[in-house]
N, C-alpha and C positions, 0 to 999 in steps of 0.2 A: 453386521458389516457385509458388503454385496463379494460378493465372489470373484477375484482376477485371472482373468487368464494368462500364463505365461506370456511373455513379449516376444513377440515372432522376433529376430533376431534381423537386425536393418543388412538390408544385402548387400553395402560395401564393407560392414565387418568379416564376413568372409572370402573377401577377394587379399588375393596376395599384394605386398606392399610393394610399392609402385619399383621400378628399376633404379637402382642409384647411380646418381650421373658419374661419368668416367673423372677418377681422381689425377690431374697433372703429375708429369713423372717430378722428382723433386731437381733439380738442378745439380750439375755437376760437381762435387766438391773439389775445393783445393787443393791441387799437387802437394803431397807430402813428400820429405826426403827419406822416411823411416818406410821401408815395406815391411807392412805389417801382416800376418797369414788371419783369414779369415775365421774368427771363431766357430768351432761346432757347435757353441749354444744358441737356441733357435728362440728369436724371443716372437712369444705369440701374440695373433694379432687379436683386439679386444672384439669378441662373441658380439655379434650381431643382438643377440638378444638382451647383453646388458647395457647398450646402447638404446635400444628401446625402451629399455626398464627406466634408463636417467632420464631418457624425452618425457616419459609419462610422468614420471616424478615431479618434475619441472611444468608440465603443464600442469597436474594434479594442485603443487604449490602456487602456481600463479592465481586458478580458480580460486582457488580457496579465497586468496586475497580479492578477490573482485566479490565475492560473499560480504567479504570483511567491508570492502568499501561500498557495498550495497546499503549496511546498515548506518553509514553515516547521517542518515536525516532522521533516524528513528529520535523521536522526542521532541524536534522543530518542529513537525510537520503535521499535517493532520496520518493517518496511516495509509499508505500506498503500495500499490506493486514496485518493489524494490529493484531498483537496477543498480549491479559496478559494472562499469566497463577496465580493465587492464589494459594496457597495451606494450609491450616487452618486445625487444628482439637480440639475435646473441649479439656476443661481445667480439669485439674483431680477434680474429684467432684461437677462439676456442670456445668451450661447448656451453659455457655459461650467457643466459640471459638479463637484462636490467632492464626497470620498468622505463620507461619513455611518456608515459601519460597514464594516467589514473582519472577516473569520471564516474559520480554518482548524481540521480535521477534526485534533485532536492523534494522539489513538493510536484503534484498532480497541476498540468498547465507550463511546466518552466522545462529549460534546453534539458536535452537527452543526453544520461549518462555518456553516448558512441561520440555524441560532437564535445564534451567538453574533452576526454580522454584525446581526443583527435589533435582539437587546436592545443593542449599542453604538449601533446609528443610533437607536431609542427611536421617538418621534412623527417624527423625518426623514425615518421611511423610507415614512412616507405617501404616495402618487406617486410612489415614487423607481422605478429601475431594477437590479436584482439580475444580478449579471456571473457567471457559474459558470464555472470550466475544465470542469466535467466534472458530467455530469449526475446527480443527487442518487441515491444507492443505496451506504450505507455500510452499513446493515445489511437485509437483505431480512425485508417483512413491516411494515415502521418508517417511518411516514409525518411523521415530526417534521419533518425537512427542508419540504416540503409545507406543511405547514400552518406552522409557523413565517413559511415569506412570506406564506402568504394573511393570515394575522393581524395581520402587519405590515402590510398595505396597499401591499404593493409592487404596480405596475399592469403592468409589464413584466421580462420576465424574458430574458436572454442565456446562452446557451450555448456552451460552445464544442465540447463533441463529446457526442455518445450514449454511453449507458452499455455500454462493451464484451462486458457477461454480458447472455447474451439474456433471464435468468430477470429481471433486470431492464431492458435496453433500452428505454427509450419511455415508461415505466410513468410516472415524476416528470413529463415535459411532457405528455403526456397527462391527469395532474390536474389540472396548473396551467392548462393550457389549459379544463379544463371550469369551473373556478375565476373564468371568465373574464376569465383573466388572457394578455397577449399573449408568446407564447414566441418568438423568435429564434431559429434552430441556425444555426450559421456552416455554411456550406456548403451550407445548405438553404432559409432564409430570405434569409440572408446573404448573397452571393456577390460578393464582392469584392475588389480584390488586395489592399485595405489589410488585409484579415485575417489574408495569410499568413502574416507575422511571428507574430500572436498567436494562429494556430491550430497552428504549430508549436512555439509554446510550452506550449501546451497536450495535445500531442501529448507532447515531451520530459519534461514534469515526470510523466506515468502512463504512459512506456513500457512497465515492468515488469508492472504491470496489462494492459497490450495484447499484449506476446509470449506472455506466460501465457494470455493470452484463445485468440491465434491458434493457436501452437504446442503447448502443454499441455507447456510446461518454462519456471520460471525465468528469465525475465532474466538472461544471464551475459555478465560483461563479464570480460575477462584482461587482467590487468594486469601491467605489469614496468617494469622497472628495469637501463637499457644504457647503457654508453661512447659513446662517438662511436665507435670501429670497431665497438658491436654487439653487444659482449661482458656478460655479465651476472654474470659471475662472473672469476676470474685463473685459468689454469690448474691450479691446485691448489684450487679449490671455493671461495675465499676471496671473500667478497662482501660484507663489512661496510666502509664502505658505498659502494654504486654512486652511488647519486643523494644529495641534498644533506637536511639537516635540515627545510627548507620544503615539500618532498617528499616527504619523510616524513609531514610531517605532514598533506598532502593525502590519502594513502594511510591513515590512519586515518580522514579523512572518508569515503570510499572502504568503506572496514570497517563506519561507522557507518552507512551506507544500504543493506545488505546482509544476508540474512537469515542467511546464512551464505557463509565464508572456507573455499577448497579450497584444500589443498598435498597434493605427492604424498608418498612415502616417502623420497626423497635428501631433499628440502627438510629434514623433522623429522630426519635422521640428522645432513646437513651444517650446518644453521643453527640447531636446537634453538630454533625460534621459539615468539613467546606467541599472536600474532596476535589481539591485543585493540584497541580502540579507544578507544585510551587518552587522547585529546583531549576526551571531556565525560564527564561522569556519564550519561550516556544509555544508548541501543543495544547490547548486547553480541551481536554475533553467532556463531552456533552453529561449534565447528571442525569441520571436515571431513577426514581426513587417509584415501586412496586408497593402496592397498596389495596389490597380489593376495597375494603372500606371508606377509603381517605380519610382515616383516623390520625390527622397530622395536626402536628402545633399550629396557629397561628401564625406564631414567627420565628424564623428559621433560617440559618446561614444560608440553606440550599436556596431558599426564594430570593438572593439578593442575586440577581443574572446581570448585572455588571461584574462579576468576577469569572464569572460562566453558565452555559444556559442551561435551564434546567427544564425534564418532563419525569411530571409524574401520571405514572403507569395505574391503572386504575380499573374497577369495574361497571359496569356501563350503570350509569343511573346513583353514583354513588354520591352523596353530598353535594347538589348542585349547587347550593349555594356555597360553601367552601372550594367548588370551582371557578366559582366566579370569581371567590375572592384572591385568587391563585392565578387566575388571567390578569387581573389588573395589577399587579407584579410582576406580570412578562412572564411566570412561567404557563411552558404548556401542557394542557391535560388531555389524555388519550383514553377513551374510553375503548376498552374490549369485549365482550359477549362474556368471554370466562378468563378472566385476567391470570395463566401460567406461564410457565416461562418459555418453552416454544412457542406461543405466538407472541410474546414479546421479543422474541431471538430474531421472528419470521418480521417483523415489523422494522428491526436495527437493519433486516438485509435487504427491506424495501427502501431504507436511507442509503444503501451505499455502505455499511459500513462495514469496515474489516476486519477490527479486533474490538474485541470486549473485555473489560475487568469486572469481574462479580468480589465485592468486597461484603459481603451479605453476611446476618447470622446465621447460626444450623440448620432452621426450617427451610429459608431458602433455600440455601447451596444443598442439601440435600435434594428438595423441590427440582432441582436444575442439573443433580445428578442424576434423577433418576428419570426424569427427562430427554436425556444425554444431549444437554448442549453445553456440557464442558466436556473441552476437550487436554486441559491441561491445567496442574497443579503446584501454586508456587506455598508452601507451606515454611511459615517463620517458626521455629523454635527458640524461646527465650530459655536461658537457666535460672527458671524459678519454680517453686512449688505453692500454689495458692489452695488446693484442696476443697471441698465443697460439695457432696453431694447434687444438689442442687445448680452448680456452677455450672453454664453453659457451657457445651464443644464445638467445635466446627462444623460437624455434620451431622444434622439429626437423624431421625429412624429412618433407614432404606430398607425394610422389609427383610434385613439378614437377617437368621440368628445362628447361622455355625460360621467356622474361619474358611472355610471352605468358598463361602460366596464373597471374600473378600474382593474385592478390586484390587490387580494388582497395575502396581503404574508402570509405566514402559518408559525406556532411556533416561532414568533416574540420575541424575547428578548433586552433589553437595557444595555449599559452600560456607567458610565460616565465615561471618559478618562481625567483625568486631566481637563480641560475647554471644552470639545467638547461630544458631547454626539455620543456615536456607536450604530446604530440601526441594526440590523440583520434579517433576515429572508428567510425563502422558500418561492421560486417560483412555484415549482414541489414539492411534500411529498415526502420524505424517502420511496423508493419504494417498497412494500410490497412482496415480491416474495414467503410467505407462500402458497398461492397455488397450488405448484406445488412441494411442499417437500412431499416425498414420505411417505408409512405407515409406520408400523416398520416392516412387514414383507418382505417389499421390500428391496433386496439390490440392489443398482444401481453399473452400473458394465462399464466399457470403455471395449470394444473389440477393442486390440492394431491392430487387424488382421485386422480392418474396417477403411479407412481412415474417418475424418470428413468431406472431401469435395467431389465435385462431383470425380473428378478423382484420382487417387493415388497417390495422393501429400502429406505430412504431414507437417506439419509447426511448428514449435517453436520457443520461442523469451523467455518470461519471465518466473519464475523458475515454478508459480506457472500454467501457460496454461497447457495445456496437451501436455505431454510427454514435460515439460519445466525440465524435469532434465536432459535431452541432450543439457542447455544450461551451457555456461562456467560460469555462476555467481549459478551452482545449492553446495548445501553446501554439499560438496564432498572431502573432504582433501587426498591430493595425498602425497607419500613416494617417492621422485626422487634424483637419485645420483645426486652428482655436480661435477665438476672438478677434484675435489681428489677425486672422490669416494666412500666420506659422504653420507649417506644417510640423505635429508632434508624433512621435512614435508612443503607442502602445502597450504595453508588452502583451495583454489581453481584451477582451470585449471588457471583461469584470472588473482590469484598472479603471479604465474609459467610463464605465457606468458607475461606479462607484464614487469616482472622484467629480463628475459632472453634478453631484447633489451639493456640489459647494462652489463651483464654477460661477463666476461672474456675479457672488458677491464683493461687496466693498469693505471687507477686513481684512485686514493681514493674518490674523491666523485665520481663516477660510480658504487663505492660500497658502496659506503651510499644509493645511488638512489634503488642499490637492496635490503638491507636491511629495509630500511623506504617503499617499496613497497608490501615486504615480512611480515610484522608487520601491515601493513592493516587493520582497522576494519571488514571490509567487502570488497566485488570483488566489488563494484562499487567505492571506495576508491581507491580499487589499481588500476583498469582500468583508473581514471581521474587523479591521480599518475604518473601513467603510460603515459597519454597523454601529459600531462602537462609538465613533464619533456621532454621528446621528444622534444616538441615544442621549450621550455628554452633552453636545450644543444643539439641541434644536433651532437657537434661534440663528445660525451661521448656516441651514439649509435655505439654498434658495428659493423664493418664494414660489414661484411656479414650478418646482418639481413633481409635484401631486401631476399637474397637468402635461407634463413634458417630459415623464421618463420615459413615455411610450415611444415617441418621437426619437429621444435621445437612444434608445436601446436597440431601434430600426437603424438608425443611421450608422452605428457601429456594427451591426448583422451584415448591410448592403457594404461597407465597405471591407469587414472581413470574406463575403465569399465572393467580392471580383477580384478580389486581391489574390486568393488562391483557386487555380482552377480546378484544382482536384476536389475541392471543397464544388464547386459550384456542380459540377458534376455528378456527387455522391448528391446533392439535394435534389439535383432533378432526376435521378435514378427512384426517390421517392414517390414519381405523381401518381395521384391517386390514393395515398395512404395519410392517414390522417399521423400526423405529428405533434409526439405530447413529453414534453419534459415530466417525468415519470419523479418530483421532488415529493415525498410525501408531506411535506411541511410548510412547504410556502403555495400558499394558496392561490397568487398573484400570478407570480412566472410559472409555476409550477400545474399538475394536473390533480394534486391532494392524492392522501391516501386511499381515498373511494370514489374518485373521479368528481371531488366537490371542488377542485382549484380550478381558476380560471384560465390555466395554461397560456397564459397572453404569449410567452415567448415561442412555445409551437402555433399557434396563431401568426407572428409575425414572420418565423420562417414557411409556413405555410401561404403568407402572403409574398413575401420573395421570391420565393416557388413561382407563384402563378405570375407576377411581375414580369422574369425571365423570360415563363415560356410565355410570354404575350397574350395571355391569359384573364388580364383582370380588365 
């Protein structure tokens, strides 16, 4: 682990607290007939200090809950930088506060935890005080957040941590501060023990966001399922089932907060699992199945990608023909040079992705410990005793052999699950990145005119990378005529493109497909909507789609960036730099893993580009 240097200490935590305004004398009371003589007991007045102690208290309590309503999309949604917004102010006559609006960030693309929390509080949030786990930057470029409080008339604002990505770090409290509005950072304004509870809540609910920040892999957590001696399996591979139903169904929450589910190649030979998250209509995440050989069955739950999509992880040159046979089933095969599990970790964070679940046997998870790309450990204990020499454990040989090189886990927590107890913990700590959060006099700043890599390439993929509001999932609602020359709203590029693959067919469910696409929670809804149906009806895609998505995906690019000028702005602060949707996986819009995609969509903002500046 790299070395931190203390946190210079932010230089309004050491200025004294501001002068308090003069308290009105209280009014005269009424004439009594009784004189009374003045008591000589002095009643004192309440310590300055234990007045601070309940402010800090109360905001420490408010954070917490804006953590709390952070995690409300965990299992909907695909995984994201989590936002709560609170918004609270006191109560008339005394020192207690009540919330006025509450707002969480659903999926990646859709309204900002600041503006829903806003229009629930209405006129409340006039004076009030706005709590954030995490500092505003869901999509870079996209100051909605921002002005949603200043509009509100919020006058104060809480924080509980800086934005992890430097391209935004700072940028949201630095408006609202010039906004002249008073910002708070816990740990910088803030500094007091009543926050640790809810700066570590804060810390828990965007881990994923922060390992990814720190280490450039994934959040992965390994998870199993043992006996009380340990066992994970009966000597003969029989493992249905270790742990209990309530457990089970943990482990689908588990699945649903995860971007994608790793098993190795015994797991899919001996258990033939689905590995879906079959507890809500929500999150499907992607399977993973790890195999140097592609020594795999034939036919197999994982291959059937109408319930979810699958890639198996592979080593280069392994059974081409059993990859072929694995392509014409929709699943996809990735060949690697030396198929381990950091460059497969290195590959999930060239997709975007934030969290991982390894549900793997001992080779693996071992493999992947001693790799270190687990970073936490959710461990099922069942009460049973199966015994077996030979019976598999969770972890195989790590090169220990005294107790002395154990691993110990950090922030351990227990819970009992119906008959089985869940033991949890870190491998790796919540990674500290305060040293490098700038002063308050600095504002950090992105020059769009500066590529981030070595040559003048730009990349973008996810809303909140830099310059991720060039991508189709950024929350950008477009005005587009339809057929008769209605004008319809949007909510994104990805509704709009999605649902035109069914546009101006003559069946009624073709116009269901557009409508329940158009009504979307979010663009990653309508995109797997969108795929999904594809898949189901081929014959309800219009026929000239092949020939006119190019067309149709320009036509909603040109009207997303006149529509916003900030947008049209950051793309012409691009010229000169070549522009490439950075998708490892789709080959079409995208620019492929090894620059073999045909990035048609950096191509056609590339072409708007030159459009603009009158260029073509």
């Amino acid at each position: 682990m790299p070395h931190h240097t203390p946190v210079r200490p932010h230089p309004r935590a050491s200025m004294p607290p501001p002068p308090r305004p003069p308290v009105a004398a209280p009014a005269p009371a009424a004439p009594c007939p009784i004189r009374v003589a003045p008591s000589r007991r002095r009643i004192p007045a309440v310590p300055r200090a234990v007045s601070v102690a309940a402010s800090h208290a109360h905001d420490a309590a408010f954070l917490r809950r804006a953590a709390d309503v952070a995690d409300r999309s965990a299992g909907l949604t695909c995984p994201h930088p989590n936002f709560g917004c609170v918004i609270a102010r006191p109560e008339p006559g005394g020192p207690e506060a009540r919330v006025v609006g509450e707002g969480f960030l659903y999926a990646q693309g859709t309204r900002c935890a600041e503006l829903l929390a806003a229009e629930e509080a209405g006129e409340r949030a006039r004076g009030a005080t706005a709590y954030l786990n995490l500092e505003p930057g869901d999509c870079y470029g996209d100051s909605t957040a921002v002005s949603s409080l200043v509009q509100a008339g919020i006058t104060r604002v809480v924080v509980g941590l800086r934005h992890p990505l430097k391209h935004l770090r700072g940028k949201a409290i630095q408006s609202l501060r010039s906004e002249g509005i008073q910002v708070d950072v816990v740990g910088e304004d803030l500094q007091s023990k009543l926050f640790k509870e809810a700066l570590t809540s804060c810390l828990i609910v965007n881990a994923p966001l922060l390992y990814r920040a720190a280490f450039r892999v994934p959040f992965s957590v390994l998870k199993y399922a043992m006996t009380a001696d340990g066992k994970i399996a009966a000597s003969s591979g029989h493992a249905s089932w270790v742990s209990g139903r309530a457990s089970r169904g943990r482990v689908f929450e588990l699945r649903g907060r995860s971007d994608a589910v790793i098993v190795g190649g015994n797991t899919v030979r001996r258990d033939d699992p689905r590995l879906t998250a079959r507890h809500v209509k929500g999150h499907v995440p992607v399977r993973i199945v790890m195999s140097q050989t592609c020594n795999l069955p034939e036919e197999a739950n994982l291959w059937n990608v109408h319930e979810a999509y699958t890639i198996v992880a592979t080593q280069r040159g392994a059974r081409r023909d059993f990859q072929k046979k694995l392509a014409m089933k929709g699943v996809e095969v990735v060949e690697f040079d030396m198929l381990n599990p950091r460059d497969v970790m290195s590959y999930c964070y060239d997709r975007g992705y934030l969290s991982v679940l390894w549900e793997c046997g001992g080779t693996l998870s071992a493999a992947a410990i001693s790799a270190r790309v687990i970073h936490k450990v959710y461990a099922f204990c069942a009460p049973k005793i199966i015994g077996g020499v030979t019976a598999p454990t969770p972890v195989g040989d790590l090169g220990m052999n005294q107790m002395t090189q154990a691993i110990d886990l950090i922030d351990v927590s227990y819970e009992q699950i119906d008959r089985d107890m869940l033991m949890s913990g870190f491998i790796q700590p919540i990674p500290d990145l305060s040293p490098v959060i700038p002063s308050a006099d600095e504002i950090p700043s992105v020059d769009p005119e500066v590529s981030p890599y070595e040559t003048n390439i730009i990349s973008f993929y996810k809303t909140w990378d830099t310059f991720g509001a060039f991508s189709n999932f950024s929350p950008h609602p477009i005005d587009m005529p339809d057929e008769k020359g209605d004008c319809l709203t949007w909510p994104t590029v990805e509704h709009y493109y999605q649902a035109h693959k069914f546009v101006g067919v003559d069946n009624p469910q073709a116009n269901d497909i557009v409508q329940e696409i158009k009504q979307a929670r979010s663009p990653e809804e309508a995109a797997r909507i969108g795929r999904t149906r594809q898949r189901e009806f081929p014959e309800l895609i219009r026929p000239d789609w092949e020939s006119m998505k190019i067309d149709v995906m320009y036509r909603a690019l040109k009207c997303k960036f006149s529509t916003y000028a900030h947008l049209t702005e950051m793309l012409l602060s691009t010229a000169g730099s070549v522009l490439v949707e950075s998708s490892p996986h789709d080959l079409f819009w995208g620019g492929g893993r090894e620059g073999e995609g045909l990035n048609y969509l950096g191509r056609l903002l590339m072409q708007l580009r030159s459009e603009i500046l009158g260029t073509v």
